[in-house]
Structures are given as structure tokens and as C-alpha cells.
C-alpha positions, 0 to 999 in steps of 0.5 A: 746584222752581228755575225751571231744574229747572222748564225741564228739566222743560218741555223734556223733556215737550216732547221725549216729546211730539214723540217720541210724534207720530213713533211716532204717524205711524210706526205709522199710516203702516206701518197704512196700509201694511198695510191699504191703506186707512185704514179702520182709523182709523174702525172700528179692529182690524176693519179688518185682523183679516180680513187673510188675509197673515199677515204684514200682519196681524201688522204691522197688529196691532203697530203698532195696539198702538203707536199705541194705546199712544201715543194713552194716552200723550198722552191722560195728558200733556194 
């Protein structure tokens, strides 16, 4: 591998990498939203499950999958 190869490869990790922790923010943010609480970050799915909106919880419910997905993604990267 050529050391500029090398350095491509370094930025775009770092780049996924700085992706992934906006995802990350997103997801916990619109959590947040649809919570109203920050509960979910302690017990997790139990924390919107019992969401009698619909709606909220089906938002809560995608972006958990989200922020589960990019928590996976960074726990390989590292």
C-alpha cells in the first residue's frame, strides 16, 4: 500500500467516523424528542415501548434501531 493510498484511507475513516457521531447525536436527539426524557440511554427499548402516541413511539423505535446501528458501527471501527 503507497503511503497516499495510506492517507486516503485515514481520511475517509475519519470522515465515516465524523458521519457516524452525527447520526449518533441525531438519533439521540429525536430520542430525546420523543421520549421526554433521556431515560432510554440507562434501561433502553423499555423506556418508549410503553409510549401510548403511536407515532412517538414508532420514531423512538426508528431511531433506536439508528443509534443501535451506529454504536455497532463505531464499536467495529475502534
Amino acid at each position: 500500500m503507497s503511503a497516499s493510498s495510506a492517507l486516503v484511507s485515514i481520511v475517509q475513516i475519519k470522515n465515516l467516523t465524523r458521519r457516524l457521531d452525527n447520526l449518533a447525536k441525531e438519533a439521540s436527539h429525536e430520542l430525546n424528542k420523543a421520549c421526554g426524557h433521556e431515560l432510554w440511554q440507562s434501561i433502553g427499548f423499555d423506556a418508549f415501548d410503553g409510549l401510548e402516541d403511536t407515532e412517538r413511539r414508532a420514531r423512538a423505535n426508528y431511531y433506536y434501531g439508528q443509534w443501535m446501528t451506529v454504536r455497532e458501527l463505531q464499536e467495529s471501527l475502534s
